[in-house]
Every structure is written in structure tokens, then in C-alpha cells.
TIDO-15371 format. One line per field, with one value per atom (N, C-alpha, C): residue in three letters; atom name; x, y, z; residue number from 1. Coordinates in Angstrom, 1 decimal, m for minus. Example, Ala and Ser with C-alpha at 12.3 -4.5 7.8 and 13.67 -1.06 7.14 Angstrom:
2
voza	c(ALA  ALA  ALA  SER  SER  SER)
drenpa	c(N  CA  C  N  CA  C)
xx	c(13.2  12.3  13.2  12.8  13.7  12.9)
yy	c(m5.7  m4.5  m3.3  m2.2  m1.1  0.0)
zz	c(7.8  7.8  7.8  7.1  7.1  7.9)
seba	c(1  1  1  2  2  2)
This chain:
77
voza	c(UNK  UNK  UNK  UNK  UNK  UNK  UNK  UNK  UNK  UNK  UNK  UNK  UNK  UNK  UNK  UNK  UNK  UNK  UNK  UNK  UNK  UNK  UNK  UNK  UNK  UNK  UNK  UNK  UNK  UNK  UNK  UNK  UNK  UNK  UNK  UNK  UNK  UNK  UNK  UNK  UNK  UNK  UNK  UNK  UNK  UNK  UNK  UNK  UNK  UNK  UNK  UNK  UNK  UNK  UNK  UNK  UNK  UNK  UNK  UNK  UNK  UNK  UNK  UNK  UNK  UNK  UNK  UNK  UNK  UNK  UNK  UNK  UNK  UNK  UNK  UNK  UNK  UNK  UNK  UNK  UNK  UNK  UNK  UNK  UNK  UNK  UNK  UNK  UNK  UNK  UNK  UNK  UNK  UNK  UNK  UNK  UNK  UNK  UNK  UNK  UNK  UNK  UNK  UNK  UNK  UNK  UNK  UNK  UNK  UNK  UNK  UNK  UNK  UNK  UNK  UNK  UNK  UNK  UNK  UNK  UNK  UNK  UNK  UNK  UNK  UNK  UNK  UNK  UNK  UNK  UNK  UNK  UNK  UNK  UNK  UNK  UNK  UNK  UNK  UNK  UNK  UNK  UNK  UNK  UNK  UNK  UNK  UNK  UNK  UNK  UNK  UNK  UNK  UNK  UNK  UNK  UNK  UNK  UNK  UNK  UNK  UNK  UNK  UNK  UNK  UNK  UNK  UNK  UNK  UNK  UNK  UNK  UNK  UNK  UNK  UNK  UNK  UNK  UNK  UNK  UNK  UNK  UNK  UNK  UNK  UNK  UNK  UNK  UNK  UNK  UNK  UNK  UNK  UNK  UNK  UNK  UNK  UNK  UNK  UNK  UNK  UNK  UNK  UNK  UNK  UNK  UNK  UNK  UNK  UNK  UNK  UNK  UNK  UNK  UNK  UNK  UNK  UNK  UNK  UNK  UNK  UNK  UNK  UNK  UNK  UNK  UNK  UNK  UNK  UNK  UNK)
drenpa	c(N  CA  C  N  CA  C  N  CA  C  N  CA  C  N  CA  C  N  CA  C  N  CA  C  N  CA  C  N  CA  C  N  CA  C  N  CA  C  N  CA  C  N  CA  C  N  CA  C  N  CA  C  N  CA  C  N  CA  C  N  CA  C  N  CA  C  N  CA  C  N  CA  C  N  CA  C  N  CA  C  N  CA  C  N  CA  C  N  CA  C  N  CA  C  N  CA  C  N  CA  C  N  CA  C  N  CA  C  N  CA  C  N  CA  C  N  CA  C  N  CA  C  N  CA  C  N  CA  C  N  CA  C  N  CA  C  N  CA  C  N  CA  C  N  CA  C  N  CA  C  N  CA  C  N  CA  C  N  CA  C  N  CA  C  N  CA  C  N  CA  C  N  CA  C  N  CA  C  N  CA  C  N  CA  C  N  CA  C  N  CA  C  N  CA  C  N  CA  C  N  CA  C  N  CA  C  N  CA  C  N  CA  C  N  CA  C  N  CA  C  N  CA  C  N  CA  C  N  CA  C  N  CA  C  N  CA  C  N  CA  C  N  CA  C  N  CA  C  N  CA  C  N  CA  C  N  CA  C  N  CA  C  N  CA  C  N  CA  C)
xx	c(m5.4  m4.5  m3.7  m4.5  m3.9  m2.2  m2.2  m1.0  0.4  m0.1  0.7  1.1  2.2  2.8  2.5  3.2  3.2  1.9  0.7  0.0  m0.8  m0.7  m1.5  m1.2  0.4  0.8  0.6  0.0  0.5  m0.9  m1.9  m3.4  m3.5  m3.0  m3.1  m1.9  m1.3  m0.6  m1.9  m2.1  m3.3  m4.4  m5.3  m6.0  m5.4  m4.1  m3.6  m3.8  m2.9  m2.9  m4.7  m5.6  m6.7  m7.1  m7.0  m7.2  m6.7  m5.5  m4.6  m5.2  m5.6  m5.8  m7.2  m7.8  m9.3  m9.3  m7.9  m7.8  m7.1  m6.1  m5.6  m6.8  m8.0  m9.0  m9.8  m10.0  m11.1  m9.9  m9.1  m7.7  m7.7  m8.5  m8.8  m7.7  m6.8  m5.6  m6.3  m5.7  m6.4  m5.2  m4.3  m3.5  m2.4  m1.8  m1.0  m1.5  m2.5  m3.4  m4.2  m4.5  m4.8  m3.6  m2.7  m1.0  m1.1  m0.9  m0.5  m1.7  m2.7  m3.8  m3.5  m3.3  m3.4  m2.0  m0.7  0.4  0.6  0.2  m0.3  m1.5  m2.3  m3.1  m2.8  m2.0  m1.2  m0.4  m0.2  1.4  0.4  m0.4  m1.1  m1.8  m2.4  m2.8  m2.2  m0.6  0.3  0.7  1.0  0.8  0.2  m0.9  m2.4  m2.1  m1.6  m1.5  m0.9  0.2  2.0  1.7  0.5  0.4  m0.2  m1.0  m1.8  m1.2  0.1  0.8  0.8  1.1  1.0  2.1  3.2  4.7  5.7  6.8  7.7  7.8  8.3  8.5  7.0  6.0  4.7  4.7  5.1  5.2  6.5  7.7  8.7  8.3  7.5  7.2  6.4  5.1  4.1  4.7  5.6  6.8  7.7  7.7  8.8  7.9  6.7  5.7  5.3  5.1  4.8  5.6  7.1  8.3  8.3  8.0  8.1  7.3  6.2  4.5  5.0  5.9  6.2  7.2  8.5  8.9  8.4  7.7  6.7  6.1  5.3  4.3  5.5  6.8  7.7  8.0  8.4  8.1  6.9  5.8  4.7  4.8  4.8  5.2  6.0)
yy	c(11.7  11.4  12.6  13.8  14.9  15.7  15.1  15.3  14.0  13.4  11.7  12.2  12.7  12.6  11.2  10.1  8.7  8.1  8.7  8.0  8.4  9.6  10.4  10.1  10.2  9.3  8.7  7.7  5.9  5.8  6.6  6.5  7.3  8.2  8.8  8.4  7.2  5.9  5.4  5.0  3.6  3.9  5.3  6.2  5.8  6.2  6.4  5.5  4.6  3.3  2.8  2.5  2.4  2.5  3.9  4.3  3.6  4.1  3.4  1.6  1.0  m0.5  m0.1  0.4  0.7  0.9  1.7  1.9  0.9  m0.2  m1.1  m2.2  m2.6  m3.4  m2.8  m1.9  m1.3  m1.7  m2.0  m2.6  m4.0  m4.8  m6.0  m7.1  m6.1  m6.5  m6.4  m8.0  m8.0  m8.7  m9.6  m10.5  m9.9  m8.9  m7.8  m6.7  m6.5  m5.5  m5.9  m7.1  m7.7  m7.8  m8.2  m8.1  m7.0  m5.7  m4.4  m3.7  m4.2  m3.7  m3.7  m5.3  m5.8  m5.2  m5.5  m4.7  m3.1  m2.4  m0.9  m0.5  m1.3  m1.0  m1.3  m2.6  m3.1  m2.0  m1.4  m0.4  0.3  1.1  2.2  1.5  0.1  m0.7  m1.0  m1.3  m2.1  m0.3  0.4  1.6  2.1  2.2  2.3  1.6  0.3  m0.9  m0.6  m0.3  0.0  1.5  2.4  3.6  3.0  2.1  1.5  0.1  0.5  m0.6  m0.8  m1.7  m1.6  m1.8  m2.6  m2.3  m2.3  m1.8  m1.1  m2.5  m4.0  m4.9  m5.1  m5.1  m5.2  m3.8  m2.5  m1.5  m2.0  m2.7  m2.8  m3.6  m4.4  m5.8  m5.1  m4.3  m3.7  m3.0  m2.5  m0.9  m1.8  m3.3  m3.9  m4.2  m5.1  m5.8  m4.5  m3.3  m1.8  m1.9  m1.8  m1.8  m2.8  m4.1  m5.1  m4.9  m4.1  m4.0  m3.2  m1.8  m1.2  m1.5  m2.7  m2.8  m3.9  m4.9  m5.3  m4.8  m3.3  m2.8  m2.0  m1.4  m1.3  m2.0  m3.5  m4.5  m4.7  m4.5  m4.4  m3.5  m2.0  m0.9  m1.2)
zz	c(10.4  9.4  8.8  9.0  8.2  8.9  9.8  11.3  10.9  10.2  9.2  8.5  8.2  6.4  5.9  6.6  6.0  5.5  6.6  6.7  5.3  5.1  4.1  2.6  2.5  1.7  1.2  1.7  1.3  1.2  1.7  1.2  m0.5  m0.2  m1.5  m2.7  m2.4  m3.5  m3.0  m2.3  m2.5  m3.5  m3.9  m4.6  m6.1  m5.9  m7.2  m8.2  m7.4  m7.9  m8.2  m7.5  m7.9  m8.8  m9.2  m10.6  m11.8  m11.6  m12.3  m12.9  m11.8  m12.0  m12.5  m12.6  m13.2  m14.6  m15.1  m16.2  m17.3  m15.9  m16.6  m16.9  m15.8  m16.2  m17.6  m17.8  m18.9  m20.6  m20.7  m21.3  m21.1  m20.6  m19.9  m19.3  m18.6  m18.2  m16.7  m15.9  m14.3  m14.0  m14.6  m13.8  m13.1  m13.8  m12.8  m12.5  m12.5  m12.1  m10.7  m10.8  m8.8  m8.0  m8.9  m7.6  m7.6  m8.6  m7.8  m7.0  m7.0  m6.4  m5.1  m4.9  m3.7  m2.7  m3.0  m2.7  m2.3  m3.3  m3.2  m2.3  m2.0  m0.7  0.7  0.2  2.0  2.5  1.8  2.3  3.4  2.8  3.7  4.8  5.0  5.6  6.9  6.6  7.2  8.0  7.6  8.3  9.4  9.1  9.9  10.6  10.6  11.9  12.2  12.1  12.7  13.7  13.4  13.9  15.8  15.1  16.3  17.5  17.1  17.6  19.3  19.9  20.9  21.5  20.8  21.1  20.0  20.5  19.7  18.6  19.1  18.3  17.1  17.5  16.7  15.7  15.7  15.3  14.2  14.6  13.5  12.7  12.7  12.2  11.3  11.4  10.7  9.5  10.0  9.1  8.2  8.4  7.5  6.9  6.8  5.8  5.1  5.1  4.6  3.6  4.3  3.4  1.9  2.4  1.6  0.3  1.1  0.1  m0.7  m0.5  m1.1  m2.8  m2.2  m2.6  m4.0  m3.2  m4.8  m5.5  m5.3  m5.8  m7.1  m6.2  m7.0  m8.3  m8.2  m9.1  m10.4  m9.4  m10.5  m11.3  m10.8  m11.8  m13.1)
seba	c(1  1  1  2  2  2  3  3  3  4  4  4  5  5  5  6  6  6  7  7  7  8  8  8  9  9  9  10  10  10  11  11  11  12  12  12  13  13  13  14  14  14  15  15  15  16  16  16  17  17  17  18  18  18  19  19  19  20  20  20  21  21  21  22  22  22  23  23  23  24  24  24  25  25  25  26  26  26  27  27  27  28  28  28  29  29  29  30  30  30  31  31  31  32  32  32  33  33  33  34  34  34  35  35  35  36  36  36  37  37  37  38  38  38  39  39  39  40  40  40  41  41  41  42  42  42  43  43  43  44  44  44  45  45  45  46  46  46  47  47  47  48  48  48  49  49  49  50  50  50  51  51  51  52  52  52  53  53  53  54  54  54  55  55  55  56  56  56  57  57  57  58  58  58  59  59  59  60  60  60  61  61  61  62  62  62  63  63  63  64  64  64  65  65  65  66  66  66  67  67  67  68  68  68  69  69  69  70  70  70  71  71  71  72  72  72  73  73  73  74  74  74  75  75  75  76  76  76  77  77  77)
């Protein structure tokens, strides 16, 4: 992973964010705190797949649902 900018990345948002949702639970806030959980971890997820792709169409597919996760997590923010 350390050879990944992206990949490194999107794990250390995934970290972040964790946190972050740990501090919004202890505030007893979970209902937007599970959407961004869940969104902000796909990204780096959909990555990691996309890395392991086996073709170029399964590799775009992976990198747009990435994209998407990104852009909800965006939303939650």
C-alpha cells in the first residue's frame, strides 16, 4: 500500500472519518453517523478492488462506485 498514493489515502480518510463517527456517537448522534461510516469506508474498499481488477472494464466500474462513495460521504460532511 505504501507504493499507492490512492490507496493510502482513502485508508487514512477511512481512519479519519472513524474517529470522527466515534465522537459523533459519544454526542448520541448514529443516524448520519452510519451513512457516513458506511460511504467513507467504501471509497478505500472500492479501491482495493479496483487495484485487484482483472479487467480494465471491472477496474472502471470499481473507480466509479469509489467516486460515487466519495461524493456521498461529501454530502454527509
Amino acid at each position: 500500500m505504501k507504493d499507492n498514493l490512492i490507496m493510502r489515502k482513502t485508508f487514512d480518510f477511512s481512519v479519519k472519518i472513524t474517529g470522527l463517527v466515534m465522537l459523533l456517537r459519544m454526542k448520541k448522534e448514529t443516524i448520519i453517523s452510519k451513512q457516513l461510516l458506511r460511504s467513507a469506508t467504501s471509497i478505500g474498499a472500492n479501491v482495493t478492488e479496483a487495484s485487484a481488477a482483472l479487467t480494465r472494464k471491472e477496474f472502471i466500474l470499481k473507480m466509479s462506485i469509489a467516486s460515487n462513495e466519495a461524493r456521498e460521504s461529501a454530502y454527509w460532511l
